[in-house]
FILUMPA-362117 format. One line per 8 residues: number of its first residue (from 1); for each residue x, y, z of N, C-alpha, C, O. Coordinates in steps of 0.1 Angstrom, whole numbers, plus 5000, padded with zeros to 4 digits. Each point is the difference from the previous one (the first is absolute). Layout:
// FILUMPA-362117
NUM) X Y Z X Y Z X Y Z X Y Z; ...
//
This chain:
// FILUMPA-362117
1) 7935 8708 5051 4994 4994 5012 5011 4996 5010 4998 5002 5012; 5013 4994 4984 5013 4996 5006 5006 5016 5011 5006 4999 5010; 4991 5011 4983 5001 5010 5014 4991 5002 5007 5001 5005 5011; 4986 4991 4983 4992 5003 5020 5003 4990 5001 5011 5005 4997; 4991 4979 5007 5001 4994 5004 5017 5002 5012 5002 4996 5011; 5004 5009 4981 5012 5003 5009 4996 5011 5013 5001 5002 5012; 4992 5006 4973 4999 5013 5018 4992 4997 5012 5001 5003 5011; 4986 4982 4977 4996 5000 5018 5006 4989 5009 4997 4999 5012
9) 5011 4995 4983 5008 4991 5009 5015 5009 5008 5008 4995 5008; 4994 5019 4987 5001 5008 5009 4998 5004 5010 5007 5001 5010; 4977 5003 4986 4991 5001 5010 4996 4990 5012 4995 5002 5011; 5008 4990 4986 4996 4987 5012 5010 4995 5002 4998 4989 5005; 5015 5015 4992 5011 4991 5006 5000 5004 5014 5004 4989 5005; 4993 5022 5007 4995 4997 5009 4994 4989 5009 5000 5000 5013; 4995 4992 4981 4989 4994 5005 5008 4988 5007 5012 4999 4998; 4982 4994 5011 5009 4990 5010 4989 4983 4995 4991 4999 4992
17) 5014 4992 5014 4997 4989 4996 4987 4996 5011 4998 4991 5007; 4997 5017 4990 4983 4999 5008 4991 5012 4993 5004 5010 4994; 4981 4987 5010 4995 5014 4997 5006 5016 4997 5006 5004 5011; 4994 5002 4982 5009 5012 5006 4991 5010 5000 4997 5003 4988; 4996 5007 5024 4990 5012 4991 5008 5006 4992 5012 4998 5002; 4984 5011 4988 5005 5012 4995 4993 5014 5005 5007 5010 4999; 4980 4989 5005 4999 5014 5008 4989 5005 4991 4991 5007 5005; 5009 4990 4983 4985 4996 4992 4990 4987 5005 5003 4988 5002
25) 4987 5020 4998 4984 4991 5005 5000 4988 4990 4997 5001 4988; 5008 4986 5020 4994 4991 4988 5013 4995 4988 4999 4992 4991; 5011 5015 5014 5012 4996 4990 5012 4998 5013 5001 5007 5011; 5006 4980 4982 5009 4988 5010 5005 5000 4989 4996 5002 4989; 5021 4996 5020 5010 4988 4988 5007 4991 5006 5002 5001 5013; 5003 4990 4980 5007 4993 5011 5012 4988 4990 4998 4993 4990; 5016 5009 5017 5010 4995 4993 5009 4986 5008 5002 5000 5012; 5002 4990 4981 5011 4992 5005 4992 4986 5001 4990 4995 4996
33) 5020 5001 5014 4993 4985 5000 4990 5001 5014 5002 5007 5010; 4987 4984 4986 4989 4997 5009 4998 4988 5003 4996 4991 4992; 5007 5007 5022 4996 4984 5000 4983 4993 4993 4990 5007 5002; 5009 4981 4991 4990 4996 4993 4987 5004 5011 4992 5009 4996; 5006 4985 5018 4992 4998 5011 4999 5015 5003 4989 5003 5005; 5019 5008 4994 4988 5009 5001 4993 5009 4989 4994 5010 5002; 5008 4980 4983 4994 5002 4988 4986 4993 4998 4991 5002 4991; 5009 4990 5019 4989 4990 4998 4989 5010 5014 5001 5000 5012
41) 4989 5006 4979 4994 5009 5010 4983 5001 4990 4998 4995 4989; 4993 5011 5021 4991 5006 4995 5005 5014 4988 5005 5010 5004; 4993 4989 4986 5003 5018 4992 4985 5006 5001 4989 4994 5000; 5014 5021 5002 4991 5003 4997 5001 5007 4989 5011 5003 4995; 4974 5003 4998 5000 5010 4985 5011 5002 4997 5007 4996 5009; 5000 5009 4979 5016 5004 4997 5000 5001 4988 4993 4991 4995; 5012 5017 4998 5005 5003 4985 5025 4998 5009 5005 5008 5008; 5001 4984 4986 5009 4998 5003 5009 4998 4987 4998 4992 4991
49) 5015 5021 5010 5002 4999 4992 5020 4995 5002 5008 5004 5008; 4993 4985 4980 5016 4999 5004 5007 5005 4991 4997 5002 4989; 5020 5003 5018 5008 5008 4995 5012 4993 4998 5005 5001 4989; 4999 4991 5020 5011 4990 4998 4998 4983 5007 4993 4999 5009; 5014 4991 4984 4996 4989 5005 4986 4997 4997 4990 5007 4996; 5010 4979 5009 4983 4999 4997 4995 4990 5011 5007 4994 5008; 4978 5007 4991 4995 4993 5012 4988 4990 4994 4995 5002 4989; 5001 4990 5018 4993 4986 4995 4986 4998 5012 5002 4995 5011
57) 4984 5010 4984 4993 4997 5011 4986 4991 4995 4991 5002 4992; 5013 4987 5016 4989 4987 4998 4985 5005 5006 4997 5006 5011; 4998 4991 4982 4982 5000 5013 4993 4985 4991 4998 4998 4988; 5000 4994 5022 4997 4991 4996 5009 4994 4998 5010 4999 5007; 4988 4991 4976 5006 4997 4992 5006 5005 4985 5005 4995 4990; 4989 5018 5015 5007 5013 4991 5010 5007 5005 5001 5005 5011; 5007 4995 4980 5016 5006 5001 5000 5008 4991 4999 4996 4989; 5002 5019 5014 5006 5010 4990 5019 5010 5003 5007 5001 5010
65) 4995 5002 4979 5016 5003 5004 5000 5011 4993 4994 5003 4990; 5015 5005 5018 5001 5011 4989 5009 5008 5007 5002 4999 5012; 5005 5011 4977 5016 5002 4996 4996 5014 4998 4989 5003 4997; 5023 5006 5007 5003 5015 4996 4988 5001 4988 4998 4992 4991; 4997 5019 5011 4991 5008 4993 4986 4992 4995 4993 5003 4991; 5005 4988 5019 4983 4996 5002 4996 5003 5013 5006 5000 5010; 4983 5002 4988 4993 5001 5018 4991 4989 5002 4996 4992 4991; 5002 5008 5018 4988 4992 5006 4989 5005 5009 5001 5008 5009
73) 4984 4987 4984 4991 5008 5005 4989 4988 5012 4997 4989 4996; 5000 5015 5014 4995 4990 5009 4986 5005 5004 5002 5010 5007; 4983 4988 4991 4993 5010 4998 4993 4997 5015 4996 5009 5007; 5001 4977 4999 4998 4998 5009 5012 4993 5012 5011 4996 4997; 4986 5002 5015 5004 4996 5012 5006 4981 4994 4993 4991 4997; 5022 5012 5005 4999 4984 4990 5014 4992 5012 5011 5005 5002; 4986 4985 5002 5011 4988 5010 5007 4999 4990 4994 4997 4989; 5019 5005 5010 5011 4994 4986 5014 5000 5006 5003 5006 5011
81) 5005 4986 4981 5013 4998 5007 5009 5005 4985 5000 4995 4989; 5006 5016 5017 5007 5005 4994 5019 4998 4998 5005 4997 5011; 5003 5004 4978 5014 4999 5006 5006 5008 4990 4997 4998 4989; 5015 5012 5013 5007 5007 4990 5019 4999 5001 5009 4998 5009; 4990 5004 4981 5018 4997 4995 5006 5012 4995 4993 5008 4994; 5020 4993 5008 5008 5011 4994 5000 4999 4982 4999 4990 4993; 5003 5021 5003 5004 5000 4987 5010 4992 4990 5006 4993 5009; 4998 5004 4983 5013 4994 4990 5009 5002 5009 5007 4992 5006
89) 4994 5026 4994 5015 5001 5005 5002 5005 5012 5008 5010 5003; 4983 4981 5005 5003 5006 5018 4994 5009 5003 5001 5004 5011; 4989 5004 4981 4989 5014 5008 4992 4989 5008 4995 4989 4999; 5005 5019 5009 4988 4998 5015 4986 5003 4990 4999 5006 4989; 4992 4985 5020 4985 5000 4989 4999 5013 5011 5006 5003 5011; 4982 5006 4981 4996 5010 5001 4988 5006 4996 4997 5003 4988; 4994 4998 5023 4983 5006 4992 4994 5012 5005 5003 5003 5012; 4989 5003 4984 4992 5007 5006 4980 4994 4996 4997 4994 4990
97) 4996 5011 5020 4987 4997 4999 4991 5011 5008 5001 5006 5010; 4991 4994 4980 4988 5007 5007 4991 4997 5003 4994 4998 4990; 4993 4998 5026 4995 4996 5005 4986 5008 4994 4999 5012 5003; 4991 4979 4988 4987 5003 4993 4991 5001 5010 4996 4992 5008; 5000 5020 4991 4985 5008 5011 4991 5003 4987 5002 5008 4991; 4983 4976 5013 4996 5007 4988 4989 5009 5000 4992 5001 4991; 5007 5005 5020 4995 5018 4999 5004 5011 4993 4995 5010 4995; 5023 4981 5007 5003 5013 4987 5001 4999 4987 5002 5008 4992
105) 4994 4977 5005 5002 4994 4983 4984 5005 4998 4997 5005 4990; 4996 4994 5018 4986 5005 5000 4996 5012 4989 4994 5002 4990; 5012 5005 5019 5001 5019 5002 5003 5002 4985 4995 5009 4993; 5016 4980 5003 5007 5004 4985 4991 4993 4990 5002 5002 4988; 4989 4989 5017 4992 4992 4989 4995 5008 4996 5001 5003 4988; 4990 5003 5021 4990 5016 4997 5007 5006 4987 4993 5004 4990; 5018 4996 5010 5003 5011 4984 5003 4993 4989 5000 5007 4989; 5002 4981 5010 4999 4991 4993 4988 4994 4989 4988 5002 5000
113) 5015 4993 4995 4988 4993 4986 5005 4983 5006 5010 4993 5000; 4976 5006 5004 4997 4987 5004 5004 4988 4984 4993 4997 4990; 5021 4999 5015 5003 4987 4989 4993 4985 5002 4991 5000 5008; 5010 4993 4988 4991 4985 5000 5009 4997 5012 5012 5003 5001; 4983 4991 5007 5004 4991 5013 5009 4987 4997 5002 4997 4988; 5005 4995 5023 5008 4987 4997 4989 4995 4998 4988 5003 4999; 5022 4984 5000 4993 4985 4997 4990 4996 5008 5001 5003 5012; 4990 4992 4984 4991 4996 5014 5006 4992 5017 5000 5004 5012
121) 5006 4984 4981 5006 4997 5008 5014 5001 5000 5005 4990 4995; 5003 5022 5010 5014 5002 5000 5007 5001 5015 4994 5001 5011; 5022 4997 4987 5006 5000 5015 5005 5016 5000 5003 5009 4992; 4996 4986 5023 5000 5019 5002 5013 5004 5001 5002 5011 5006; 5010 4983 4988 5014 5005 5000 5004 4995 4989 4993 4992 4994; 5020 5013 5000 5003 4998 4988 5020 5010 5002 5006 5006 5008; 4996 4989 4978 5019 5008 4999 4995 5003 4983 4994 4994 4991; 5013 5022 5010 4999 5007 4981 5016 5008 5002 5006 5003 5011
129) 4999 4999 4975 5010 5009 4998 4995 5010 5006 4989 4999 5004; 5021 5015 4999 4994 5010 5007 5007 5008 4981 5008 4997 4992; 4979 5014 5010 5005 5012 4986 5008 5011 5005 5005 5005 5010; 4994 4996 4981 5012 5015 5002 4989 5010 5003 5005 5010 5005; 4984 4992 4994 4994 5012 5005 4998 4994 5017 5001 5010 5008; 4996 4977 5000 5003 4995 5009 5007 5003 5007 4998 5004 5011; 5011 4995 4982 5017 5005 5009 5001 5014 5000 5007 5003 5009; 4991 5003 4987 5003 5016 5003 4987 5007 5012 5001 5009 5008
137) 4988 4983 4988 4989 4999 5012 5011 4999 5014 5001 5010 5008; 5005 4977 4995 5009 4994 5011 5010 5012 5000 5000 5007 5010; 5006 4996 4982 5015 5011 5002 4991 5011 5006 5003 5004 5011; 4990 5000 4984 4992 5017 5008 4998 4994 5011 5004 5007 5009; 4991 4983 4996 4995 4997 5012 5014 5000 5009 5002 5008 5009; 5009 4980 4987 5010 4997 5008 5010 5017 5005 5008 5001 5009; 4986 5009 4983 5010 5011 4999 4999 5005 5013 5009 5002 5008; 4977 5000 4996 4993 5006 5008 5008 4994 5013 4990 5002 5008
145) 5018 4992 4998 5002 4989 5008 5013 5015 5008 5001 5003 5012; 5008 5002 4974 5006 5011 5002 4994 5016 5002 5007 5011 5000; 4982 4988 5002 4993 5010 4994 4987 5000 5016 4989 5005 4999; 5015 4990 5010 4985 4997 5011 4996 5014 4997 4989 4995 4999; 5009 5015 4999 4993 5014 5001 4989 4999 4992 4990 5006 5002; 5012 4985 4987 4994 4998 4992 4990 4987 4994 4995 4998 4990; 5006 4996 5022 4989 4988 5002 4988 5003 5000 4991 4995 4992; 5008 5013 5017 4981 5005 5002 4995 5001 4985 4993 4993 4993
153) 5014 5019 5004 4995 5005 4983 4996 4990 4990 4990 4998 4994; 5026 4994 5006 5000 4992 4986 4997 4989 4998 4994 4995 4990; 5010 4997 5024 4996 4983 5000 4989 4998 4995 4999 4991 4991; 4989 5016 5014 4987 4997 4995 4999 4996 4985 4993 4991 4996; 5016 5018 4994 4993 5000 4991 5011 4994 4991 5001 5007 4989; 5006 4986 5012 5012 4996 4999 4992 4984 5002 4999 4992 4991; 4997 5005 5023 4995 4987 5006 4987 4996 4984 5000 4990 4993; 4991 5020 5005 4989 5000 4993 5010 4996 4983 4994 4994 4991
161) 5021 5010 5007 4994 5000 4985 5009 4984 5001 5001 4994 4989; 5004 5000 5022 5008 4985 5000 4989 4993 4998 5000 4990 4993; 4989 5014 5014 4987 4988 5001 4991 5006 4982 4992 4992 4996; 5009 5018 4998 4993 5002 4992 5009 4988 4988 4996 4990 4994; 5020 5017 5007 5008 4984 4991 4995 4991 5004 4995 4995 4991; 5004 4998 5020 4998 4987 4999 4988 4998 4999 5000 4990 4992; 4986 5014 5011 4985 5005 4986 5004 4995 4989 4995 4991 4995; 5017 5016 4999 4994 5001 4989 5009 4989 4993 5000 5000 4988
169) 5009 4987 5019 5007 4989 4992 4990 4987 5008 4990 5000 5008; 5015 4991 4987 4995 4987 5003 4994 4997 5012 4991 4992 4998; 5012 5013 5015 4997 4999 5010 4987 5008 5006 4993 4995 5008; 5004 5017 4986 4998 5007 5001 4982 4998 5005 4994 5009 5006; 4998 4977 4989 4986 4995 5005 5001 4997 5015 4991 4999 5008; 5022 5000 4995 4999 4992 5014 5001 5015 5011 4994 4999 5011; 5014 5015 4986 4997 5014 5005 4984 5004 5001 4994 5004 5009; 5000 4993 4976 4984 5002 4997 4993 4992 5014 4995 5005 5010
177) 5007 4982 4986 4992 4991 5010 5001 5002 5013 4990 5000 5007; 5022 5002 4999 4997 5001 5012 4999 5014 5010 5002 5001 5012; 4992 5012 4977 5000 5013 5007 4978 4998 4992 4992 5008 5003; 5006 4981 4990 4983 5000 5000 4993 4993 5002 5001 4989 4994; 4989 5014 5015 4993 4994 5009 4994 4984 4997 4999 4990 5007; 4999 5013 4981 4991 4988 4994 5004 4992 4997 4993 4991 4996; 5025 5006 5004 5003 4993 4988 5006 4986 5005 5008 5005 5008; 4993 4984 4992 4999 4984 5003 5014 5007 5007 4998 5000 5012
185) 5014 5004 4985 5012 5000 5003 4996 5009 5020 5004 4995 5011; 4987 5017 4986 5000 5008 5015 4992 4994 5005 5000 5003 5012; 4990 4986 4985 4991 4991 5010 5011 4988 5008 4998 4995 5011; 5013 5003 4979 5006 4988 5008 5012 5006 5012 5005 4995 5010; 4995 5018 4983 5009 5007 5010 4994 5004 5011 5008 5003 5009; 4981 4997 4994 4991 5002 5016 5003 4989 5003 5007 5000 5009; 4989 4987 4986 5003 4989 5007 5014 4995 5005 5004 4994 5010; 5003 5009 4980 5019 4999 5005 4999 5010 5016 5004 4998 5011
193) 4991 5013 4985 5002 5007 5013 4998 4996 5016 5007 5001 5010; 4975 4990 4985 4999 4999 5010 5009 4981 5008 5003 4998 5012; 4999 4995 4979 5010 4992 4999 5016 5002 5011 5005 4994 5010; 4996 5018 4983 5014 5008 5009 4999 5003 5008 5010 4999 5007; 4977 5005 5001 5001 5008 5010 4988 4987 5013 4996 5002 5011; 5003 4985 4982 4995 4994 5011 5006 4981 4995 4994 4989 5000; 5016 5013 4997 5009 4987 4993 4996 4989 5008 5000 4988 4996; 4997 5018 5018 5005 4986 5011 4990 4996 5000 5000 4988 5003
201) 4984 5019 4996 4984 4995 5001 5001 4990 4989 5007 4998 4991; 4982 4996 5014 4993 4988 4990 4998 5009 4987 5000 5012 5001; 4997 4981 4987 4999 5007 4986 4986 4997 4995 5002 4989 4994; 4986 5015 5005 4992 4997 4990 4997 5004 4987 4995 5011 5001; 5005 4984 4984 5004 5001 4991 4988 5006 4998 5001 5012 4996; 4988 4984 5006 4985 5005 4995 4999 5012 5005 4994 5008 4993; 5011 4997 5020 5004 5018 5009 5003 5009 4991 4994 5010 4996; 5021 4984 4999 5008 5007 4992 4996 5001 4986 5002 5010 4992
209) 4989 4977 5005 4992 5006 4989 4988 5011 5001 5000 5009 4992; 4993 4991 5016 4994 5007 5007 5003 5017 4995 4994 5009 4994; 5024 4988 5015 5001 5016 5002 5005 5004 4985 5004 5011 4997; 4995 4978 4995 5008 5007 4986 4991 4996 4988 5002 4997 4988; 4985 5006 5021 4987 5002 4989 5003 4994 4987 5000 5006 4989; 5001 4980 5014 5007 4987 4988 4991 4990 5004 4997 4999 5012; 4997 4991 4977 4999 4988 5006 5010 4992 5006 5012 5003 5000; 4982 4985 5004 5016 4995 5010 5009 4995 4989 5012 5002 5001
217) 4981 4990 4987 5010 4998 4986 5007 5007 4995 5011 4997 4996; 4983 5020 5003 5008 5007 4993 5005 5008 5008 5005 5009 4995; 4994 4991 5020 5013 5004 5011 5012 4990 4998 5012 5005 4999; 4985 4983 4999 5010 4991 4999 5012 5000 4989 5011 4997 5002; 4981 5007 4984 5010 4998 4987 5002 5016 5002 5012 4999 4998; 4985 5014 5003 5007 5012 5001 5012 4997 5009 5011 5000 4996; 4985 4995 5021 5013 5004 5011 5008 4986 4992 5012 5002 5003; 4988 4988 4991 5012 4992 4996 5007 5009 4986 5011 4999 4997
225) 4981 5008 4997 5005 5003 4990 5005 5014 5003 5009 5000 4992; 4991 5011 5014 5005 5006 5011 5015 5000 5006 5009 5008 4999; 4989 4979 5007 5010 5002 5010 5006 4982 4996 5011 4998 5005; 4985 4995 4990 5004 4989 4997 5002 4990 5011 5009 4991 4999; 4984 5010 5011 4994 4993 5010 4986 5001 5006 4993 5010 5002; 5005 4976 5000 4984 4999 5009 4995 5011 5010 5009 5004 5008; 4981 5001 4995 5003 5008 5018 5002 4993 5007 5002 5006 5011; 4999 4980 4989 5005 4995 5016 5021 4995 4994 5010 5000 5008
233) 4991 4998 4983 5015 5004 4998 5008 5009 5003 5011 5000 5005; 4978 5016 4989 5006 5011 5003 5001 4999 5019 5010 5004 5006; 4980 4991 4999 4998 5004 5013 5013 4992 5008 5007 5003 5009; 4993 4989 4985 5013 4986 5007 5012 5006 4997 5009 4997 5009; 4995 5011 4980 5010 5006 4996 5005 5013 5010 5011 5002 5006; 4974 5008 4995 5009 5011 5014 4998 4991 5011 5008 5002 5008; 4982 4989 4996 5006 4997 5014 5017 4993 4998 5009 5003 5008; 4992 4992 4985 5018 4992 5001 5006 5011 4998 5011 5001 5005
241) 4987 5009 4990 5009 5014 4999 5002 5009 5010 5011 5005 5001; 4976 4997 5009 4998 5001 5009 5006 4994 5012 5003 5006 5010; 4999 4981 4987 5006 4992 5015 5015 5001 4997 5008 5001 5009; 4994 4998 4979 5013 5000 4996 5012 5011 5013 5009 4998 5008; 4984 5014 4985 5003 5011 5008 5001 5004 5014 5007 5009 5005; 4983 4980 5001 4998 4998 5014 5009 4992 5008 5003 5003 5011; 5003 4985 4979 5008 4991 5002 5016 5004 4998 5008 4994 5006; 4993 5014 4989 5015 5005 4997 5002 5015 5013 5011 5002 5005
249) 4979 5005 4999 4996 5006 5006 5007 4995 5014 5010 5006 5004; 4984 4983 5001 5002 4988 5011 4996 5004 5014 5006 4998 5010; 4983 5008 4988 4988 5006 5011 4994 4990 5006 4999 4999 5012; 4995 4987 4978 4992 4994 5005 5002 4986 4994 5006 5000 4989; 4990 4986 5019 5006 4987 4994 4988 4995 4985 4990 5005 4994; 5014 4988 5006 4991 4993 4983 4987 5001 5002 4992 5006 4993; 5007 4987 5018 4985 4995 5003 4993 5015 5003 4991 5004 4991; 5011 5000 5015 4997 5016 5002 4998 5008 4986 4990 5006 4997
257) 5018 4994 4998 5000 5005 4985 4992 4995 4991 4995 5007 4991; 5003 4981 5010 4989 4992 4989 4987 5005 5003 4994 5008 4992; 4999 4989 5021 4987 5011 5006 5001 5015 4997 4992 5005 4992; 5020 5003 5014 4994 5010 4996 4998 5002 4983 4992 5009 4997; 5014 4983 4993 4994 5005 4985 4990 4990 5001 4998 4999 4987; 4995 4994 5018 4988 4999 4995 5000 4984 5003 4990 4995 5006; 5022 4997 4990 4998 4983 5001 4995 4994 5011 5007 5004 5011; 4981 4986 4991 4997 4995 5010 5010 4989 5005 5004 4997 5012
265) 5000 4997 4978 5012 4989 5007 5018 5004 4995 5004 5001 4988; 5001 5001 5020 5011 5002 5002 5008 4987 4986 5007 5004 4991; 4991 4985 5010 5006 4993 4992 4999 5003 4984 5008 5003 4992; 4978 4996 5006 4996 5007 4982 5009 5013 5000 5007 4999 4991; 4995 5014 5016 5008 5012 5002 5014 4993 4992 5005 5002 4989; 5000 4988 5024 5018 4996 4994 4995 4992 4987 5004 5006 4990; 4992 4988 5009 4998 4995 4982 5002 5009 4991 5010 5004 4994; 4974 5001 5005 5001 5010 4989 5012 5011 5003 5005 5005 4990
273) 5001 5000 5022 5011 5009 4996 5015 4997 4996 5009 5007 4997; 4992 4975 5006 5010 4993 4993 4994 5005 4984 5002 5010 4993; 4993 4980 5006 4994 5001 4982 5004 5014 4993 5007 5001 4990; 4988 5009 5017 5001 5014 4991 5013 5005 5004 5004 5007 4990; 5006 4992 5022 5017 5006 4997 5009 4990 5005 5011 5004 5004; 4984 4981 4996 5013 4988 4997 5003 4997 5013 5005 4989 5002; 4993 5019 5011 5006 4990 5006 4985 5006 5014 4992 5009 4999; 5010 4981 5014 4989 5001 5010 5007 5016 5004 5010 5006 4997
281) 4975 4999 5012 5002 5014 5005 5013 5002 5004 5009 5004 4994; 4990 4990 5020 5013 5002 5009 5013 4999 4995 5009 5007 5004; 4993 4982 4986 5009 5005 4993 5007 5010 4987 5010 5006 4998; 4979 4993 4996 4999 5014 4990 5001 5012 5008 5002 5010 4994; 4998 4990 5021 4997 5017 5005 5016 5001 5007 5005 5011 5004; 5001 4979 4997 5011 4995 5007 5011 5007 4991 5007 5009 5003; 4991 4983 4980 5014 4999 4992 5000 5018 4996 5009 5008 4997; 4976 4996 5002 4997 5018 4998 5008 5003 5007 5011 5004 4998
289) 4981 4994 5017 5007 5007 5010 5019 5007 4998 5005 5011 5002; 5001 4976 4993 5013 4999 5001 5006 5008 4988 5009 5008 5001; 4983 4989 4988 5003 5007 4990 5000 5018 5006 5011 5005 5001; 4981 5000 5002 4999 5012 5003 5011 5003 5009 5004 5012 5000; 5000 4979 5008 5008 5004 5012 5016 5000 4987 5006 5011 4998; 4997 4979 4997 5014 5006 4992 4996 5010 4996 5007 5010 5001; 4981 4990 4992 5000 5016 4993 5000 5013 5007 5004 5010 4996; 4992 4988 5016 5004 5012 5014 5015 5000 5003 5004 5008 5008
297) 5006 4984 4986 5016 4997 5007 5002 5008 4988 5006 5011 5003; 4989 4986 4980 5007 5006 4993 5000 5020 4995 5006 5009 4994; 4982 4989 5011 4992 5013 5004 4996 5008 5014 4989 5004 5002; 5022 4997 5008 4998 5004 5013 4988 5011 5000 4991 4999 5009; 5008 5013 4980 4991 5009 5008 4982 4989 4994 4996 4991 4992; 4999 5020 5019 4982 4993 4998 4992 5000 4986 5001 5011 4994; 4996 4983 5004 4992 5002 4985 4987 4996 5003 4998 4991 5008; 4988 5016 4983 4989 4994 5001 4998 4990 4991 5008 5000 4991
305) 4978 4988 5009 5000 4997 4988 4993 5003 4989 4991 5009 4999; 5013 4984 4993 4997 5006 4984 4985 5000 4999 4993 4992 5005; 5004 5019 4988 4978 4999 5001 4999 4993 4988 4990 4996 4995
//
């Protein structure tokens, strides 16, 4: 296992200290240090796998960690603050990840023998060792990076047999759950969706039960057990994530920022966004600000940031 893990950290030594594409649909890597604040983000779906160094991502008051040769699987849309470190002996952390479409975990269930489902009430992310049939899944994939002629052909089926490993280990209910239709995990995922895509509106719980054909009880104990927050936590979490970005940005002042994600009073806004990253807006967007600016002196050319 110790040589694919070299060849594919071959393969991604490439990669820069932000998002990096590789030119395959759906496969990113990304190496070095990352400031914490732009770890702390919405994730979306992801099977993520680490190669060197390790990285530490809270949701909630769950903290999972994990080290060369585990991955991490995220099955829905999850607020978490993430942070990673170099290895024992000075390697830059280093990962690659593939972005879960589950049309295509779908496509592959079809050939599949329907296994017993998760727990009833489980969280939709989790950290496992990766196998050695895993990793050679990742090495055929990462090759192709040398090989663009040969993306069209192979990725597909290459993409299909990483998602059939991870089927077939521990994680593998939360790929099930959220590529079918019926299942408590894809009902709460319509409602995360529509969450994401209207953060700053008022939230009704009984709606969102509504749209996730749950009673409002067992909308409640699925999206806590899920995602390990309330929907109006989750919702409080992308709006401050959201303003966060707005604020470091420096387009528009506090008060301005607090309305547009949704808060009616500007003062509850600076509270709760003390509470969740330690210090008031304008300052937190201030000491960023500055941070980024050394990091522009020590790094002259442009960099995007990390996805």
């Amino acid at each position: 296992m110790d040589d694919r893990l070299q060849e594919l950290r071959a393969l991604a030594a490439r990669a820069e200290n932000r998002r990096t594409e590789t030119g395959i649909p759906r496969v990113a890597m990304v190496q070095g240090e990352i400031p914490e604040h732009q770890l702390a983000a919405v994730y979306d779906p992801m099977v993520n796998l680490i190669l060197t160094g390790s990285k530490t991502m809270s949701v909630a008051d769950q903290t999972f960690r994990y080290d060369p040769a585990t991955y991490f699987v995220m099955s829905v849309d999850l607020p978490a603050v993430g942070s990673v470190h170099p290895s024992a002996d000075g390697q830059p952390y280093l990962a690659v990840s593939l972005t879960l479409e589950p049309a295509i975990v779908a496509n592959l269930l079809v050939d599949l023998l329907k296994p017993a489902g998760g727990s009833l009430y489980a969280p939709g992310f989790s950290v496992a060792p990766v196998t050695p049939d895993l990793l050679d899944a990742w090495v055929r994939m990462l090759r192709l990076i040398n090989r663009p002629d040969e993306i069209a052909a192979l990725a597909p089926a290459y993409e299909r047999e990483i998602l059939f490993r991870v089927l077939q280990g521990p994680m593998g209910w939360m790929l099930r759950d959220i590529a079918t239709p019926d299942t408590a995990l894809s009902r709460v995922g319509v409602a995360i969706q529509w969450i994401r895509e209207n953060f700053a509106k008022p939230l009704r719980v009984e709606a969102l039960a509504d749209m996730a054909a749950l009673s409002v009880s067992a909308f409640h104990r699925h999206f806590k057990a899920v995602t390990a927050l309330s929907p109006l936590q989750y919702q409080k979490q992308v709006r401050l994530l959201h303003a966060r970005s707005l604020l470091i940005a420096g387009k528009e002042n506090t008060t301005a920022i607090a309305f547009d994600v949704g808060y009616e009073s500007p003062n509850q806004f600076s509270r709760e966004y003390a509470r969740q990253f330690g210090l008031p807006p304008s300052r937190d967007a201030a000491q960023l600000r500055h941070g980024r600016a050394v990091l522009a002196l020590d790094h002259p050319e442009p960099r995007s940031l990390p996805g």
